[in-house]
N, C-alpha and C positions, 0 to 999 in steps of 0.2 A: 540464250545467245551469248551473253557474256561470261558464263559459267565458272571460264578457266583466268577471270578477272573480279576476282573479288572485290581487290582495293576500288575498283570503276563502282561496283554494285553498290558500295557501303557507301563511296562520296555519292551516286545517285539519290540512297535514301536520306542520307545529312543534309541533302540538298534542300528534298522534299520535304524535311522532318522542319528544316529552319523556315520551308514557307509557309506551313500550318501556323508553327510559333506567331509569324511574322509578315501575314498575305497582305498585300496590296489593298485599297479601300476602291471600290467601283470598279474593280475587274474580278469578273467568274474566277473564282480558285482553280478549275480547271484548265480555264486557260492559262493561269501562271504557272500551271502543272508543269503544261505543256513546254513553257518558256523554261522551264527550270533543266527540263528533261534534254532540252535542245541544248541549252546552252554547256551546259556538262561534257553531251556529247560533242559538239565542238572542240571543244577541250580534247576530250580524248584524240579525236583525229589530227588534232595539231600536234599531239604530243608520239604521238605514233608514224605521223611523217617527217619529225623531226630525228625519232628511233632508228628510220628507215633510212634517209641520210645519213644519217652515221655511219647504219651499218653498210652502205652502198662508199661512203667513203675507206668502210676498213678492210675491201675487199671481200670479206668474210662471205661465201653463198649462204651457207648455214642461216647465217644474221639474218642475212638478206629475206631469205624465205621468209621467217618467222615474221620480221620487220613488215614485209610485204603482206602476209595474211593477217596481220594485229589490226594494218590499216584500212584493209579490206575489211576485217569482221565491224572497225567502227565506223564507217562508212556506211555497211550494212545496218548495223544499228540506229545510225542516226536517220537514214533513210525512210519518207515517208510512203515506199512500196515496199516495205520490210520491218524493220525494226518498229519503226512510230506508226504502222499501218494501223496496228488492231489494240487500239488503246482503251475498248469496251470494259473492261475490269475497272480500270484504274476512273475512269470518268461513271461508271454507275458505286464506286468507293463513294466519290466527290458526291452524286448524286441521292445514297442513303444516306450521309453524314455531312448534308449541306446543312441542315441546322449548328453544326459545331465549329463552323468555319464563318461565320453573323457577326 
């Protein structure tokens, strides 16, 4: 989904990488997964409507478009009927390797 947004994919896994380092005490690592993944993606859509503003202040359709589908795709992404739907991978990760997260 994010594909053609690497910089987004890399800050997701720095995210993730700095909660391993650094989880919370008495909450499921998964579920700080999840807080991490959200909160990122947040990010991204703020920063993507603020894109889109711009480009809707510069006249530009071009902009516009792009602007418009960035915030749509993160949107999509952060969406728990899309993007955050099928998060089975990532929670049976947390689930084989919940001894290493103790």
């Amino acid at each position: 989904m994010l594909k053609d947004y690497p910089e987004h994919v890399r800050t997701l896994q720095n995210d993730l990488n700095e909660l391993i380092a650094k989880p919370f005490r008495g909450t499921p690592i998964f579920e700080q997964a999840i807080w991490a993944l959200e909160g990122a993606l947040d990010t991204f859509i703020d920063e993507a409507g603020t894109e889109l503003q711009t480009a809707e202040s510069s006249g530009d359709a071009e902009a516009i478009a792009r602007a418009e589908a960035k915030e749509s795709l993160m949107l999509s992404a952060r969406s728990s009927n899309d993007g955050l739907c099928d998060l089975n991978e990532l929670y049976a990760y947390f689930e084989a390797n919940k001894g290493a997260f103790q």
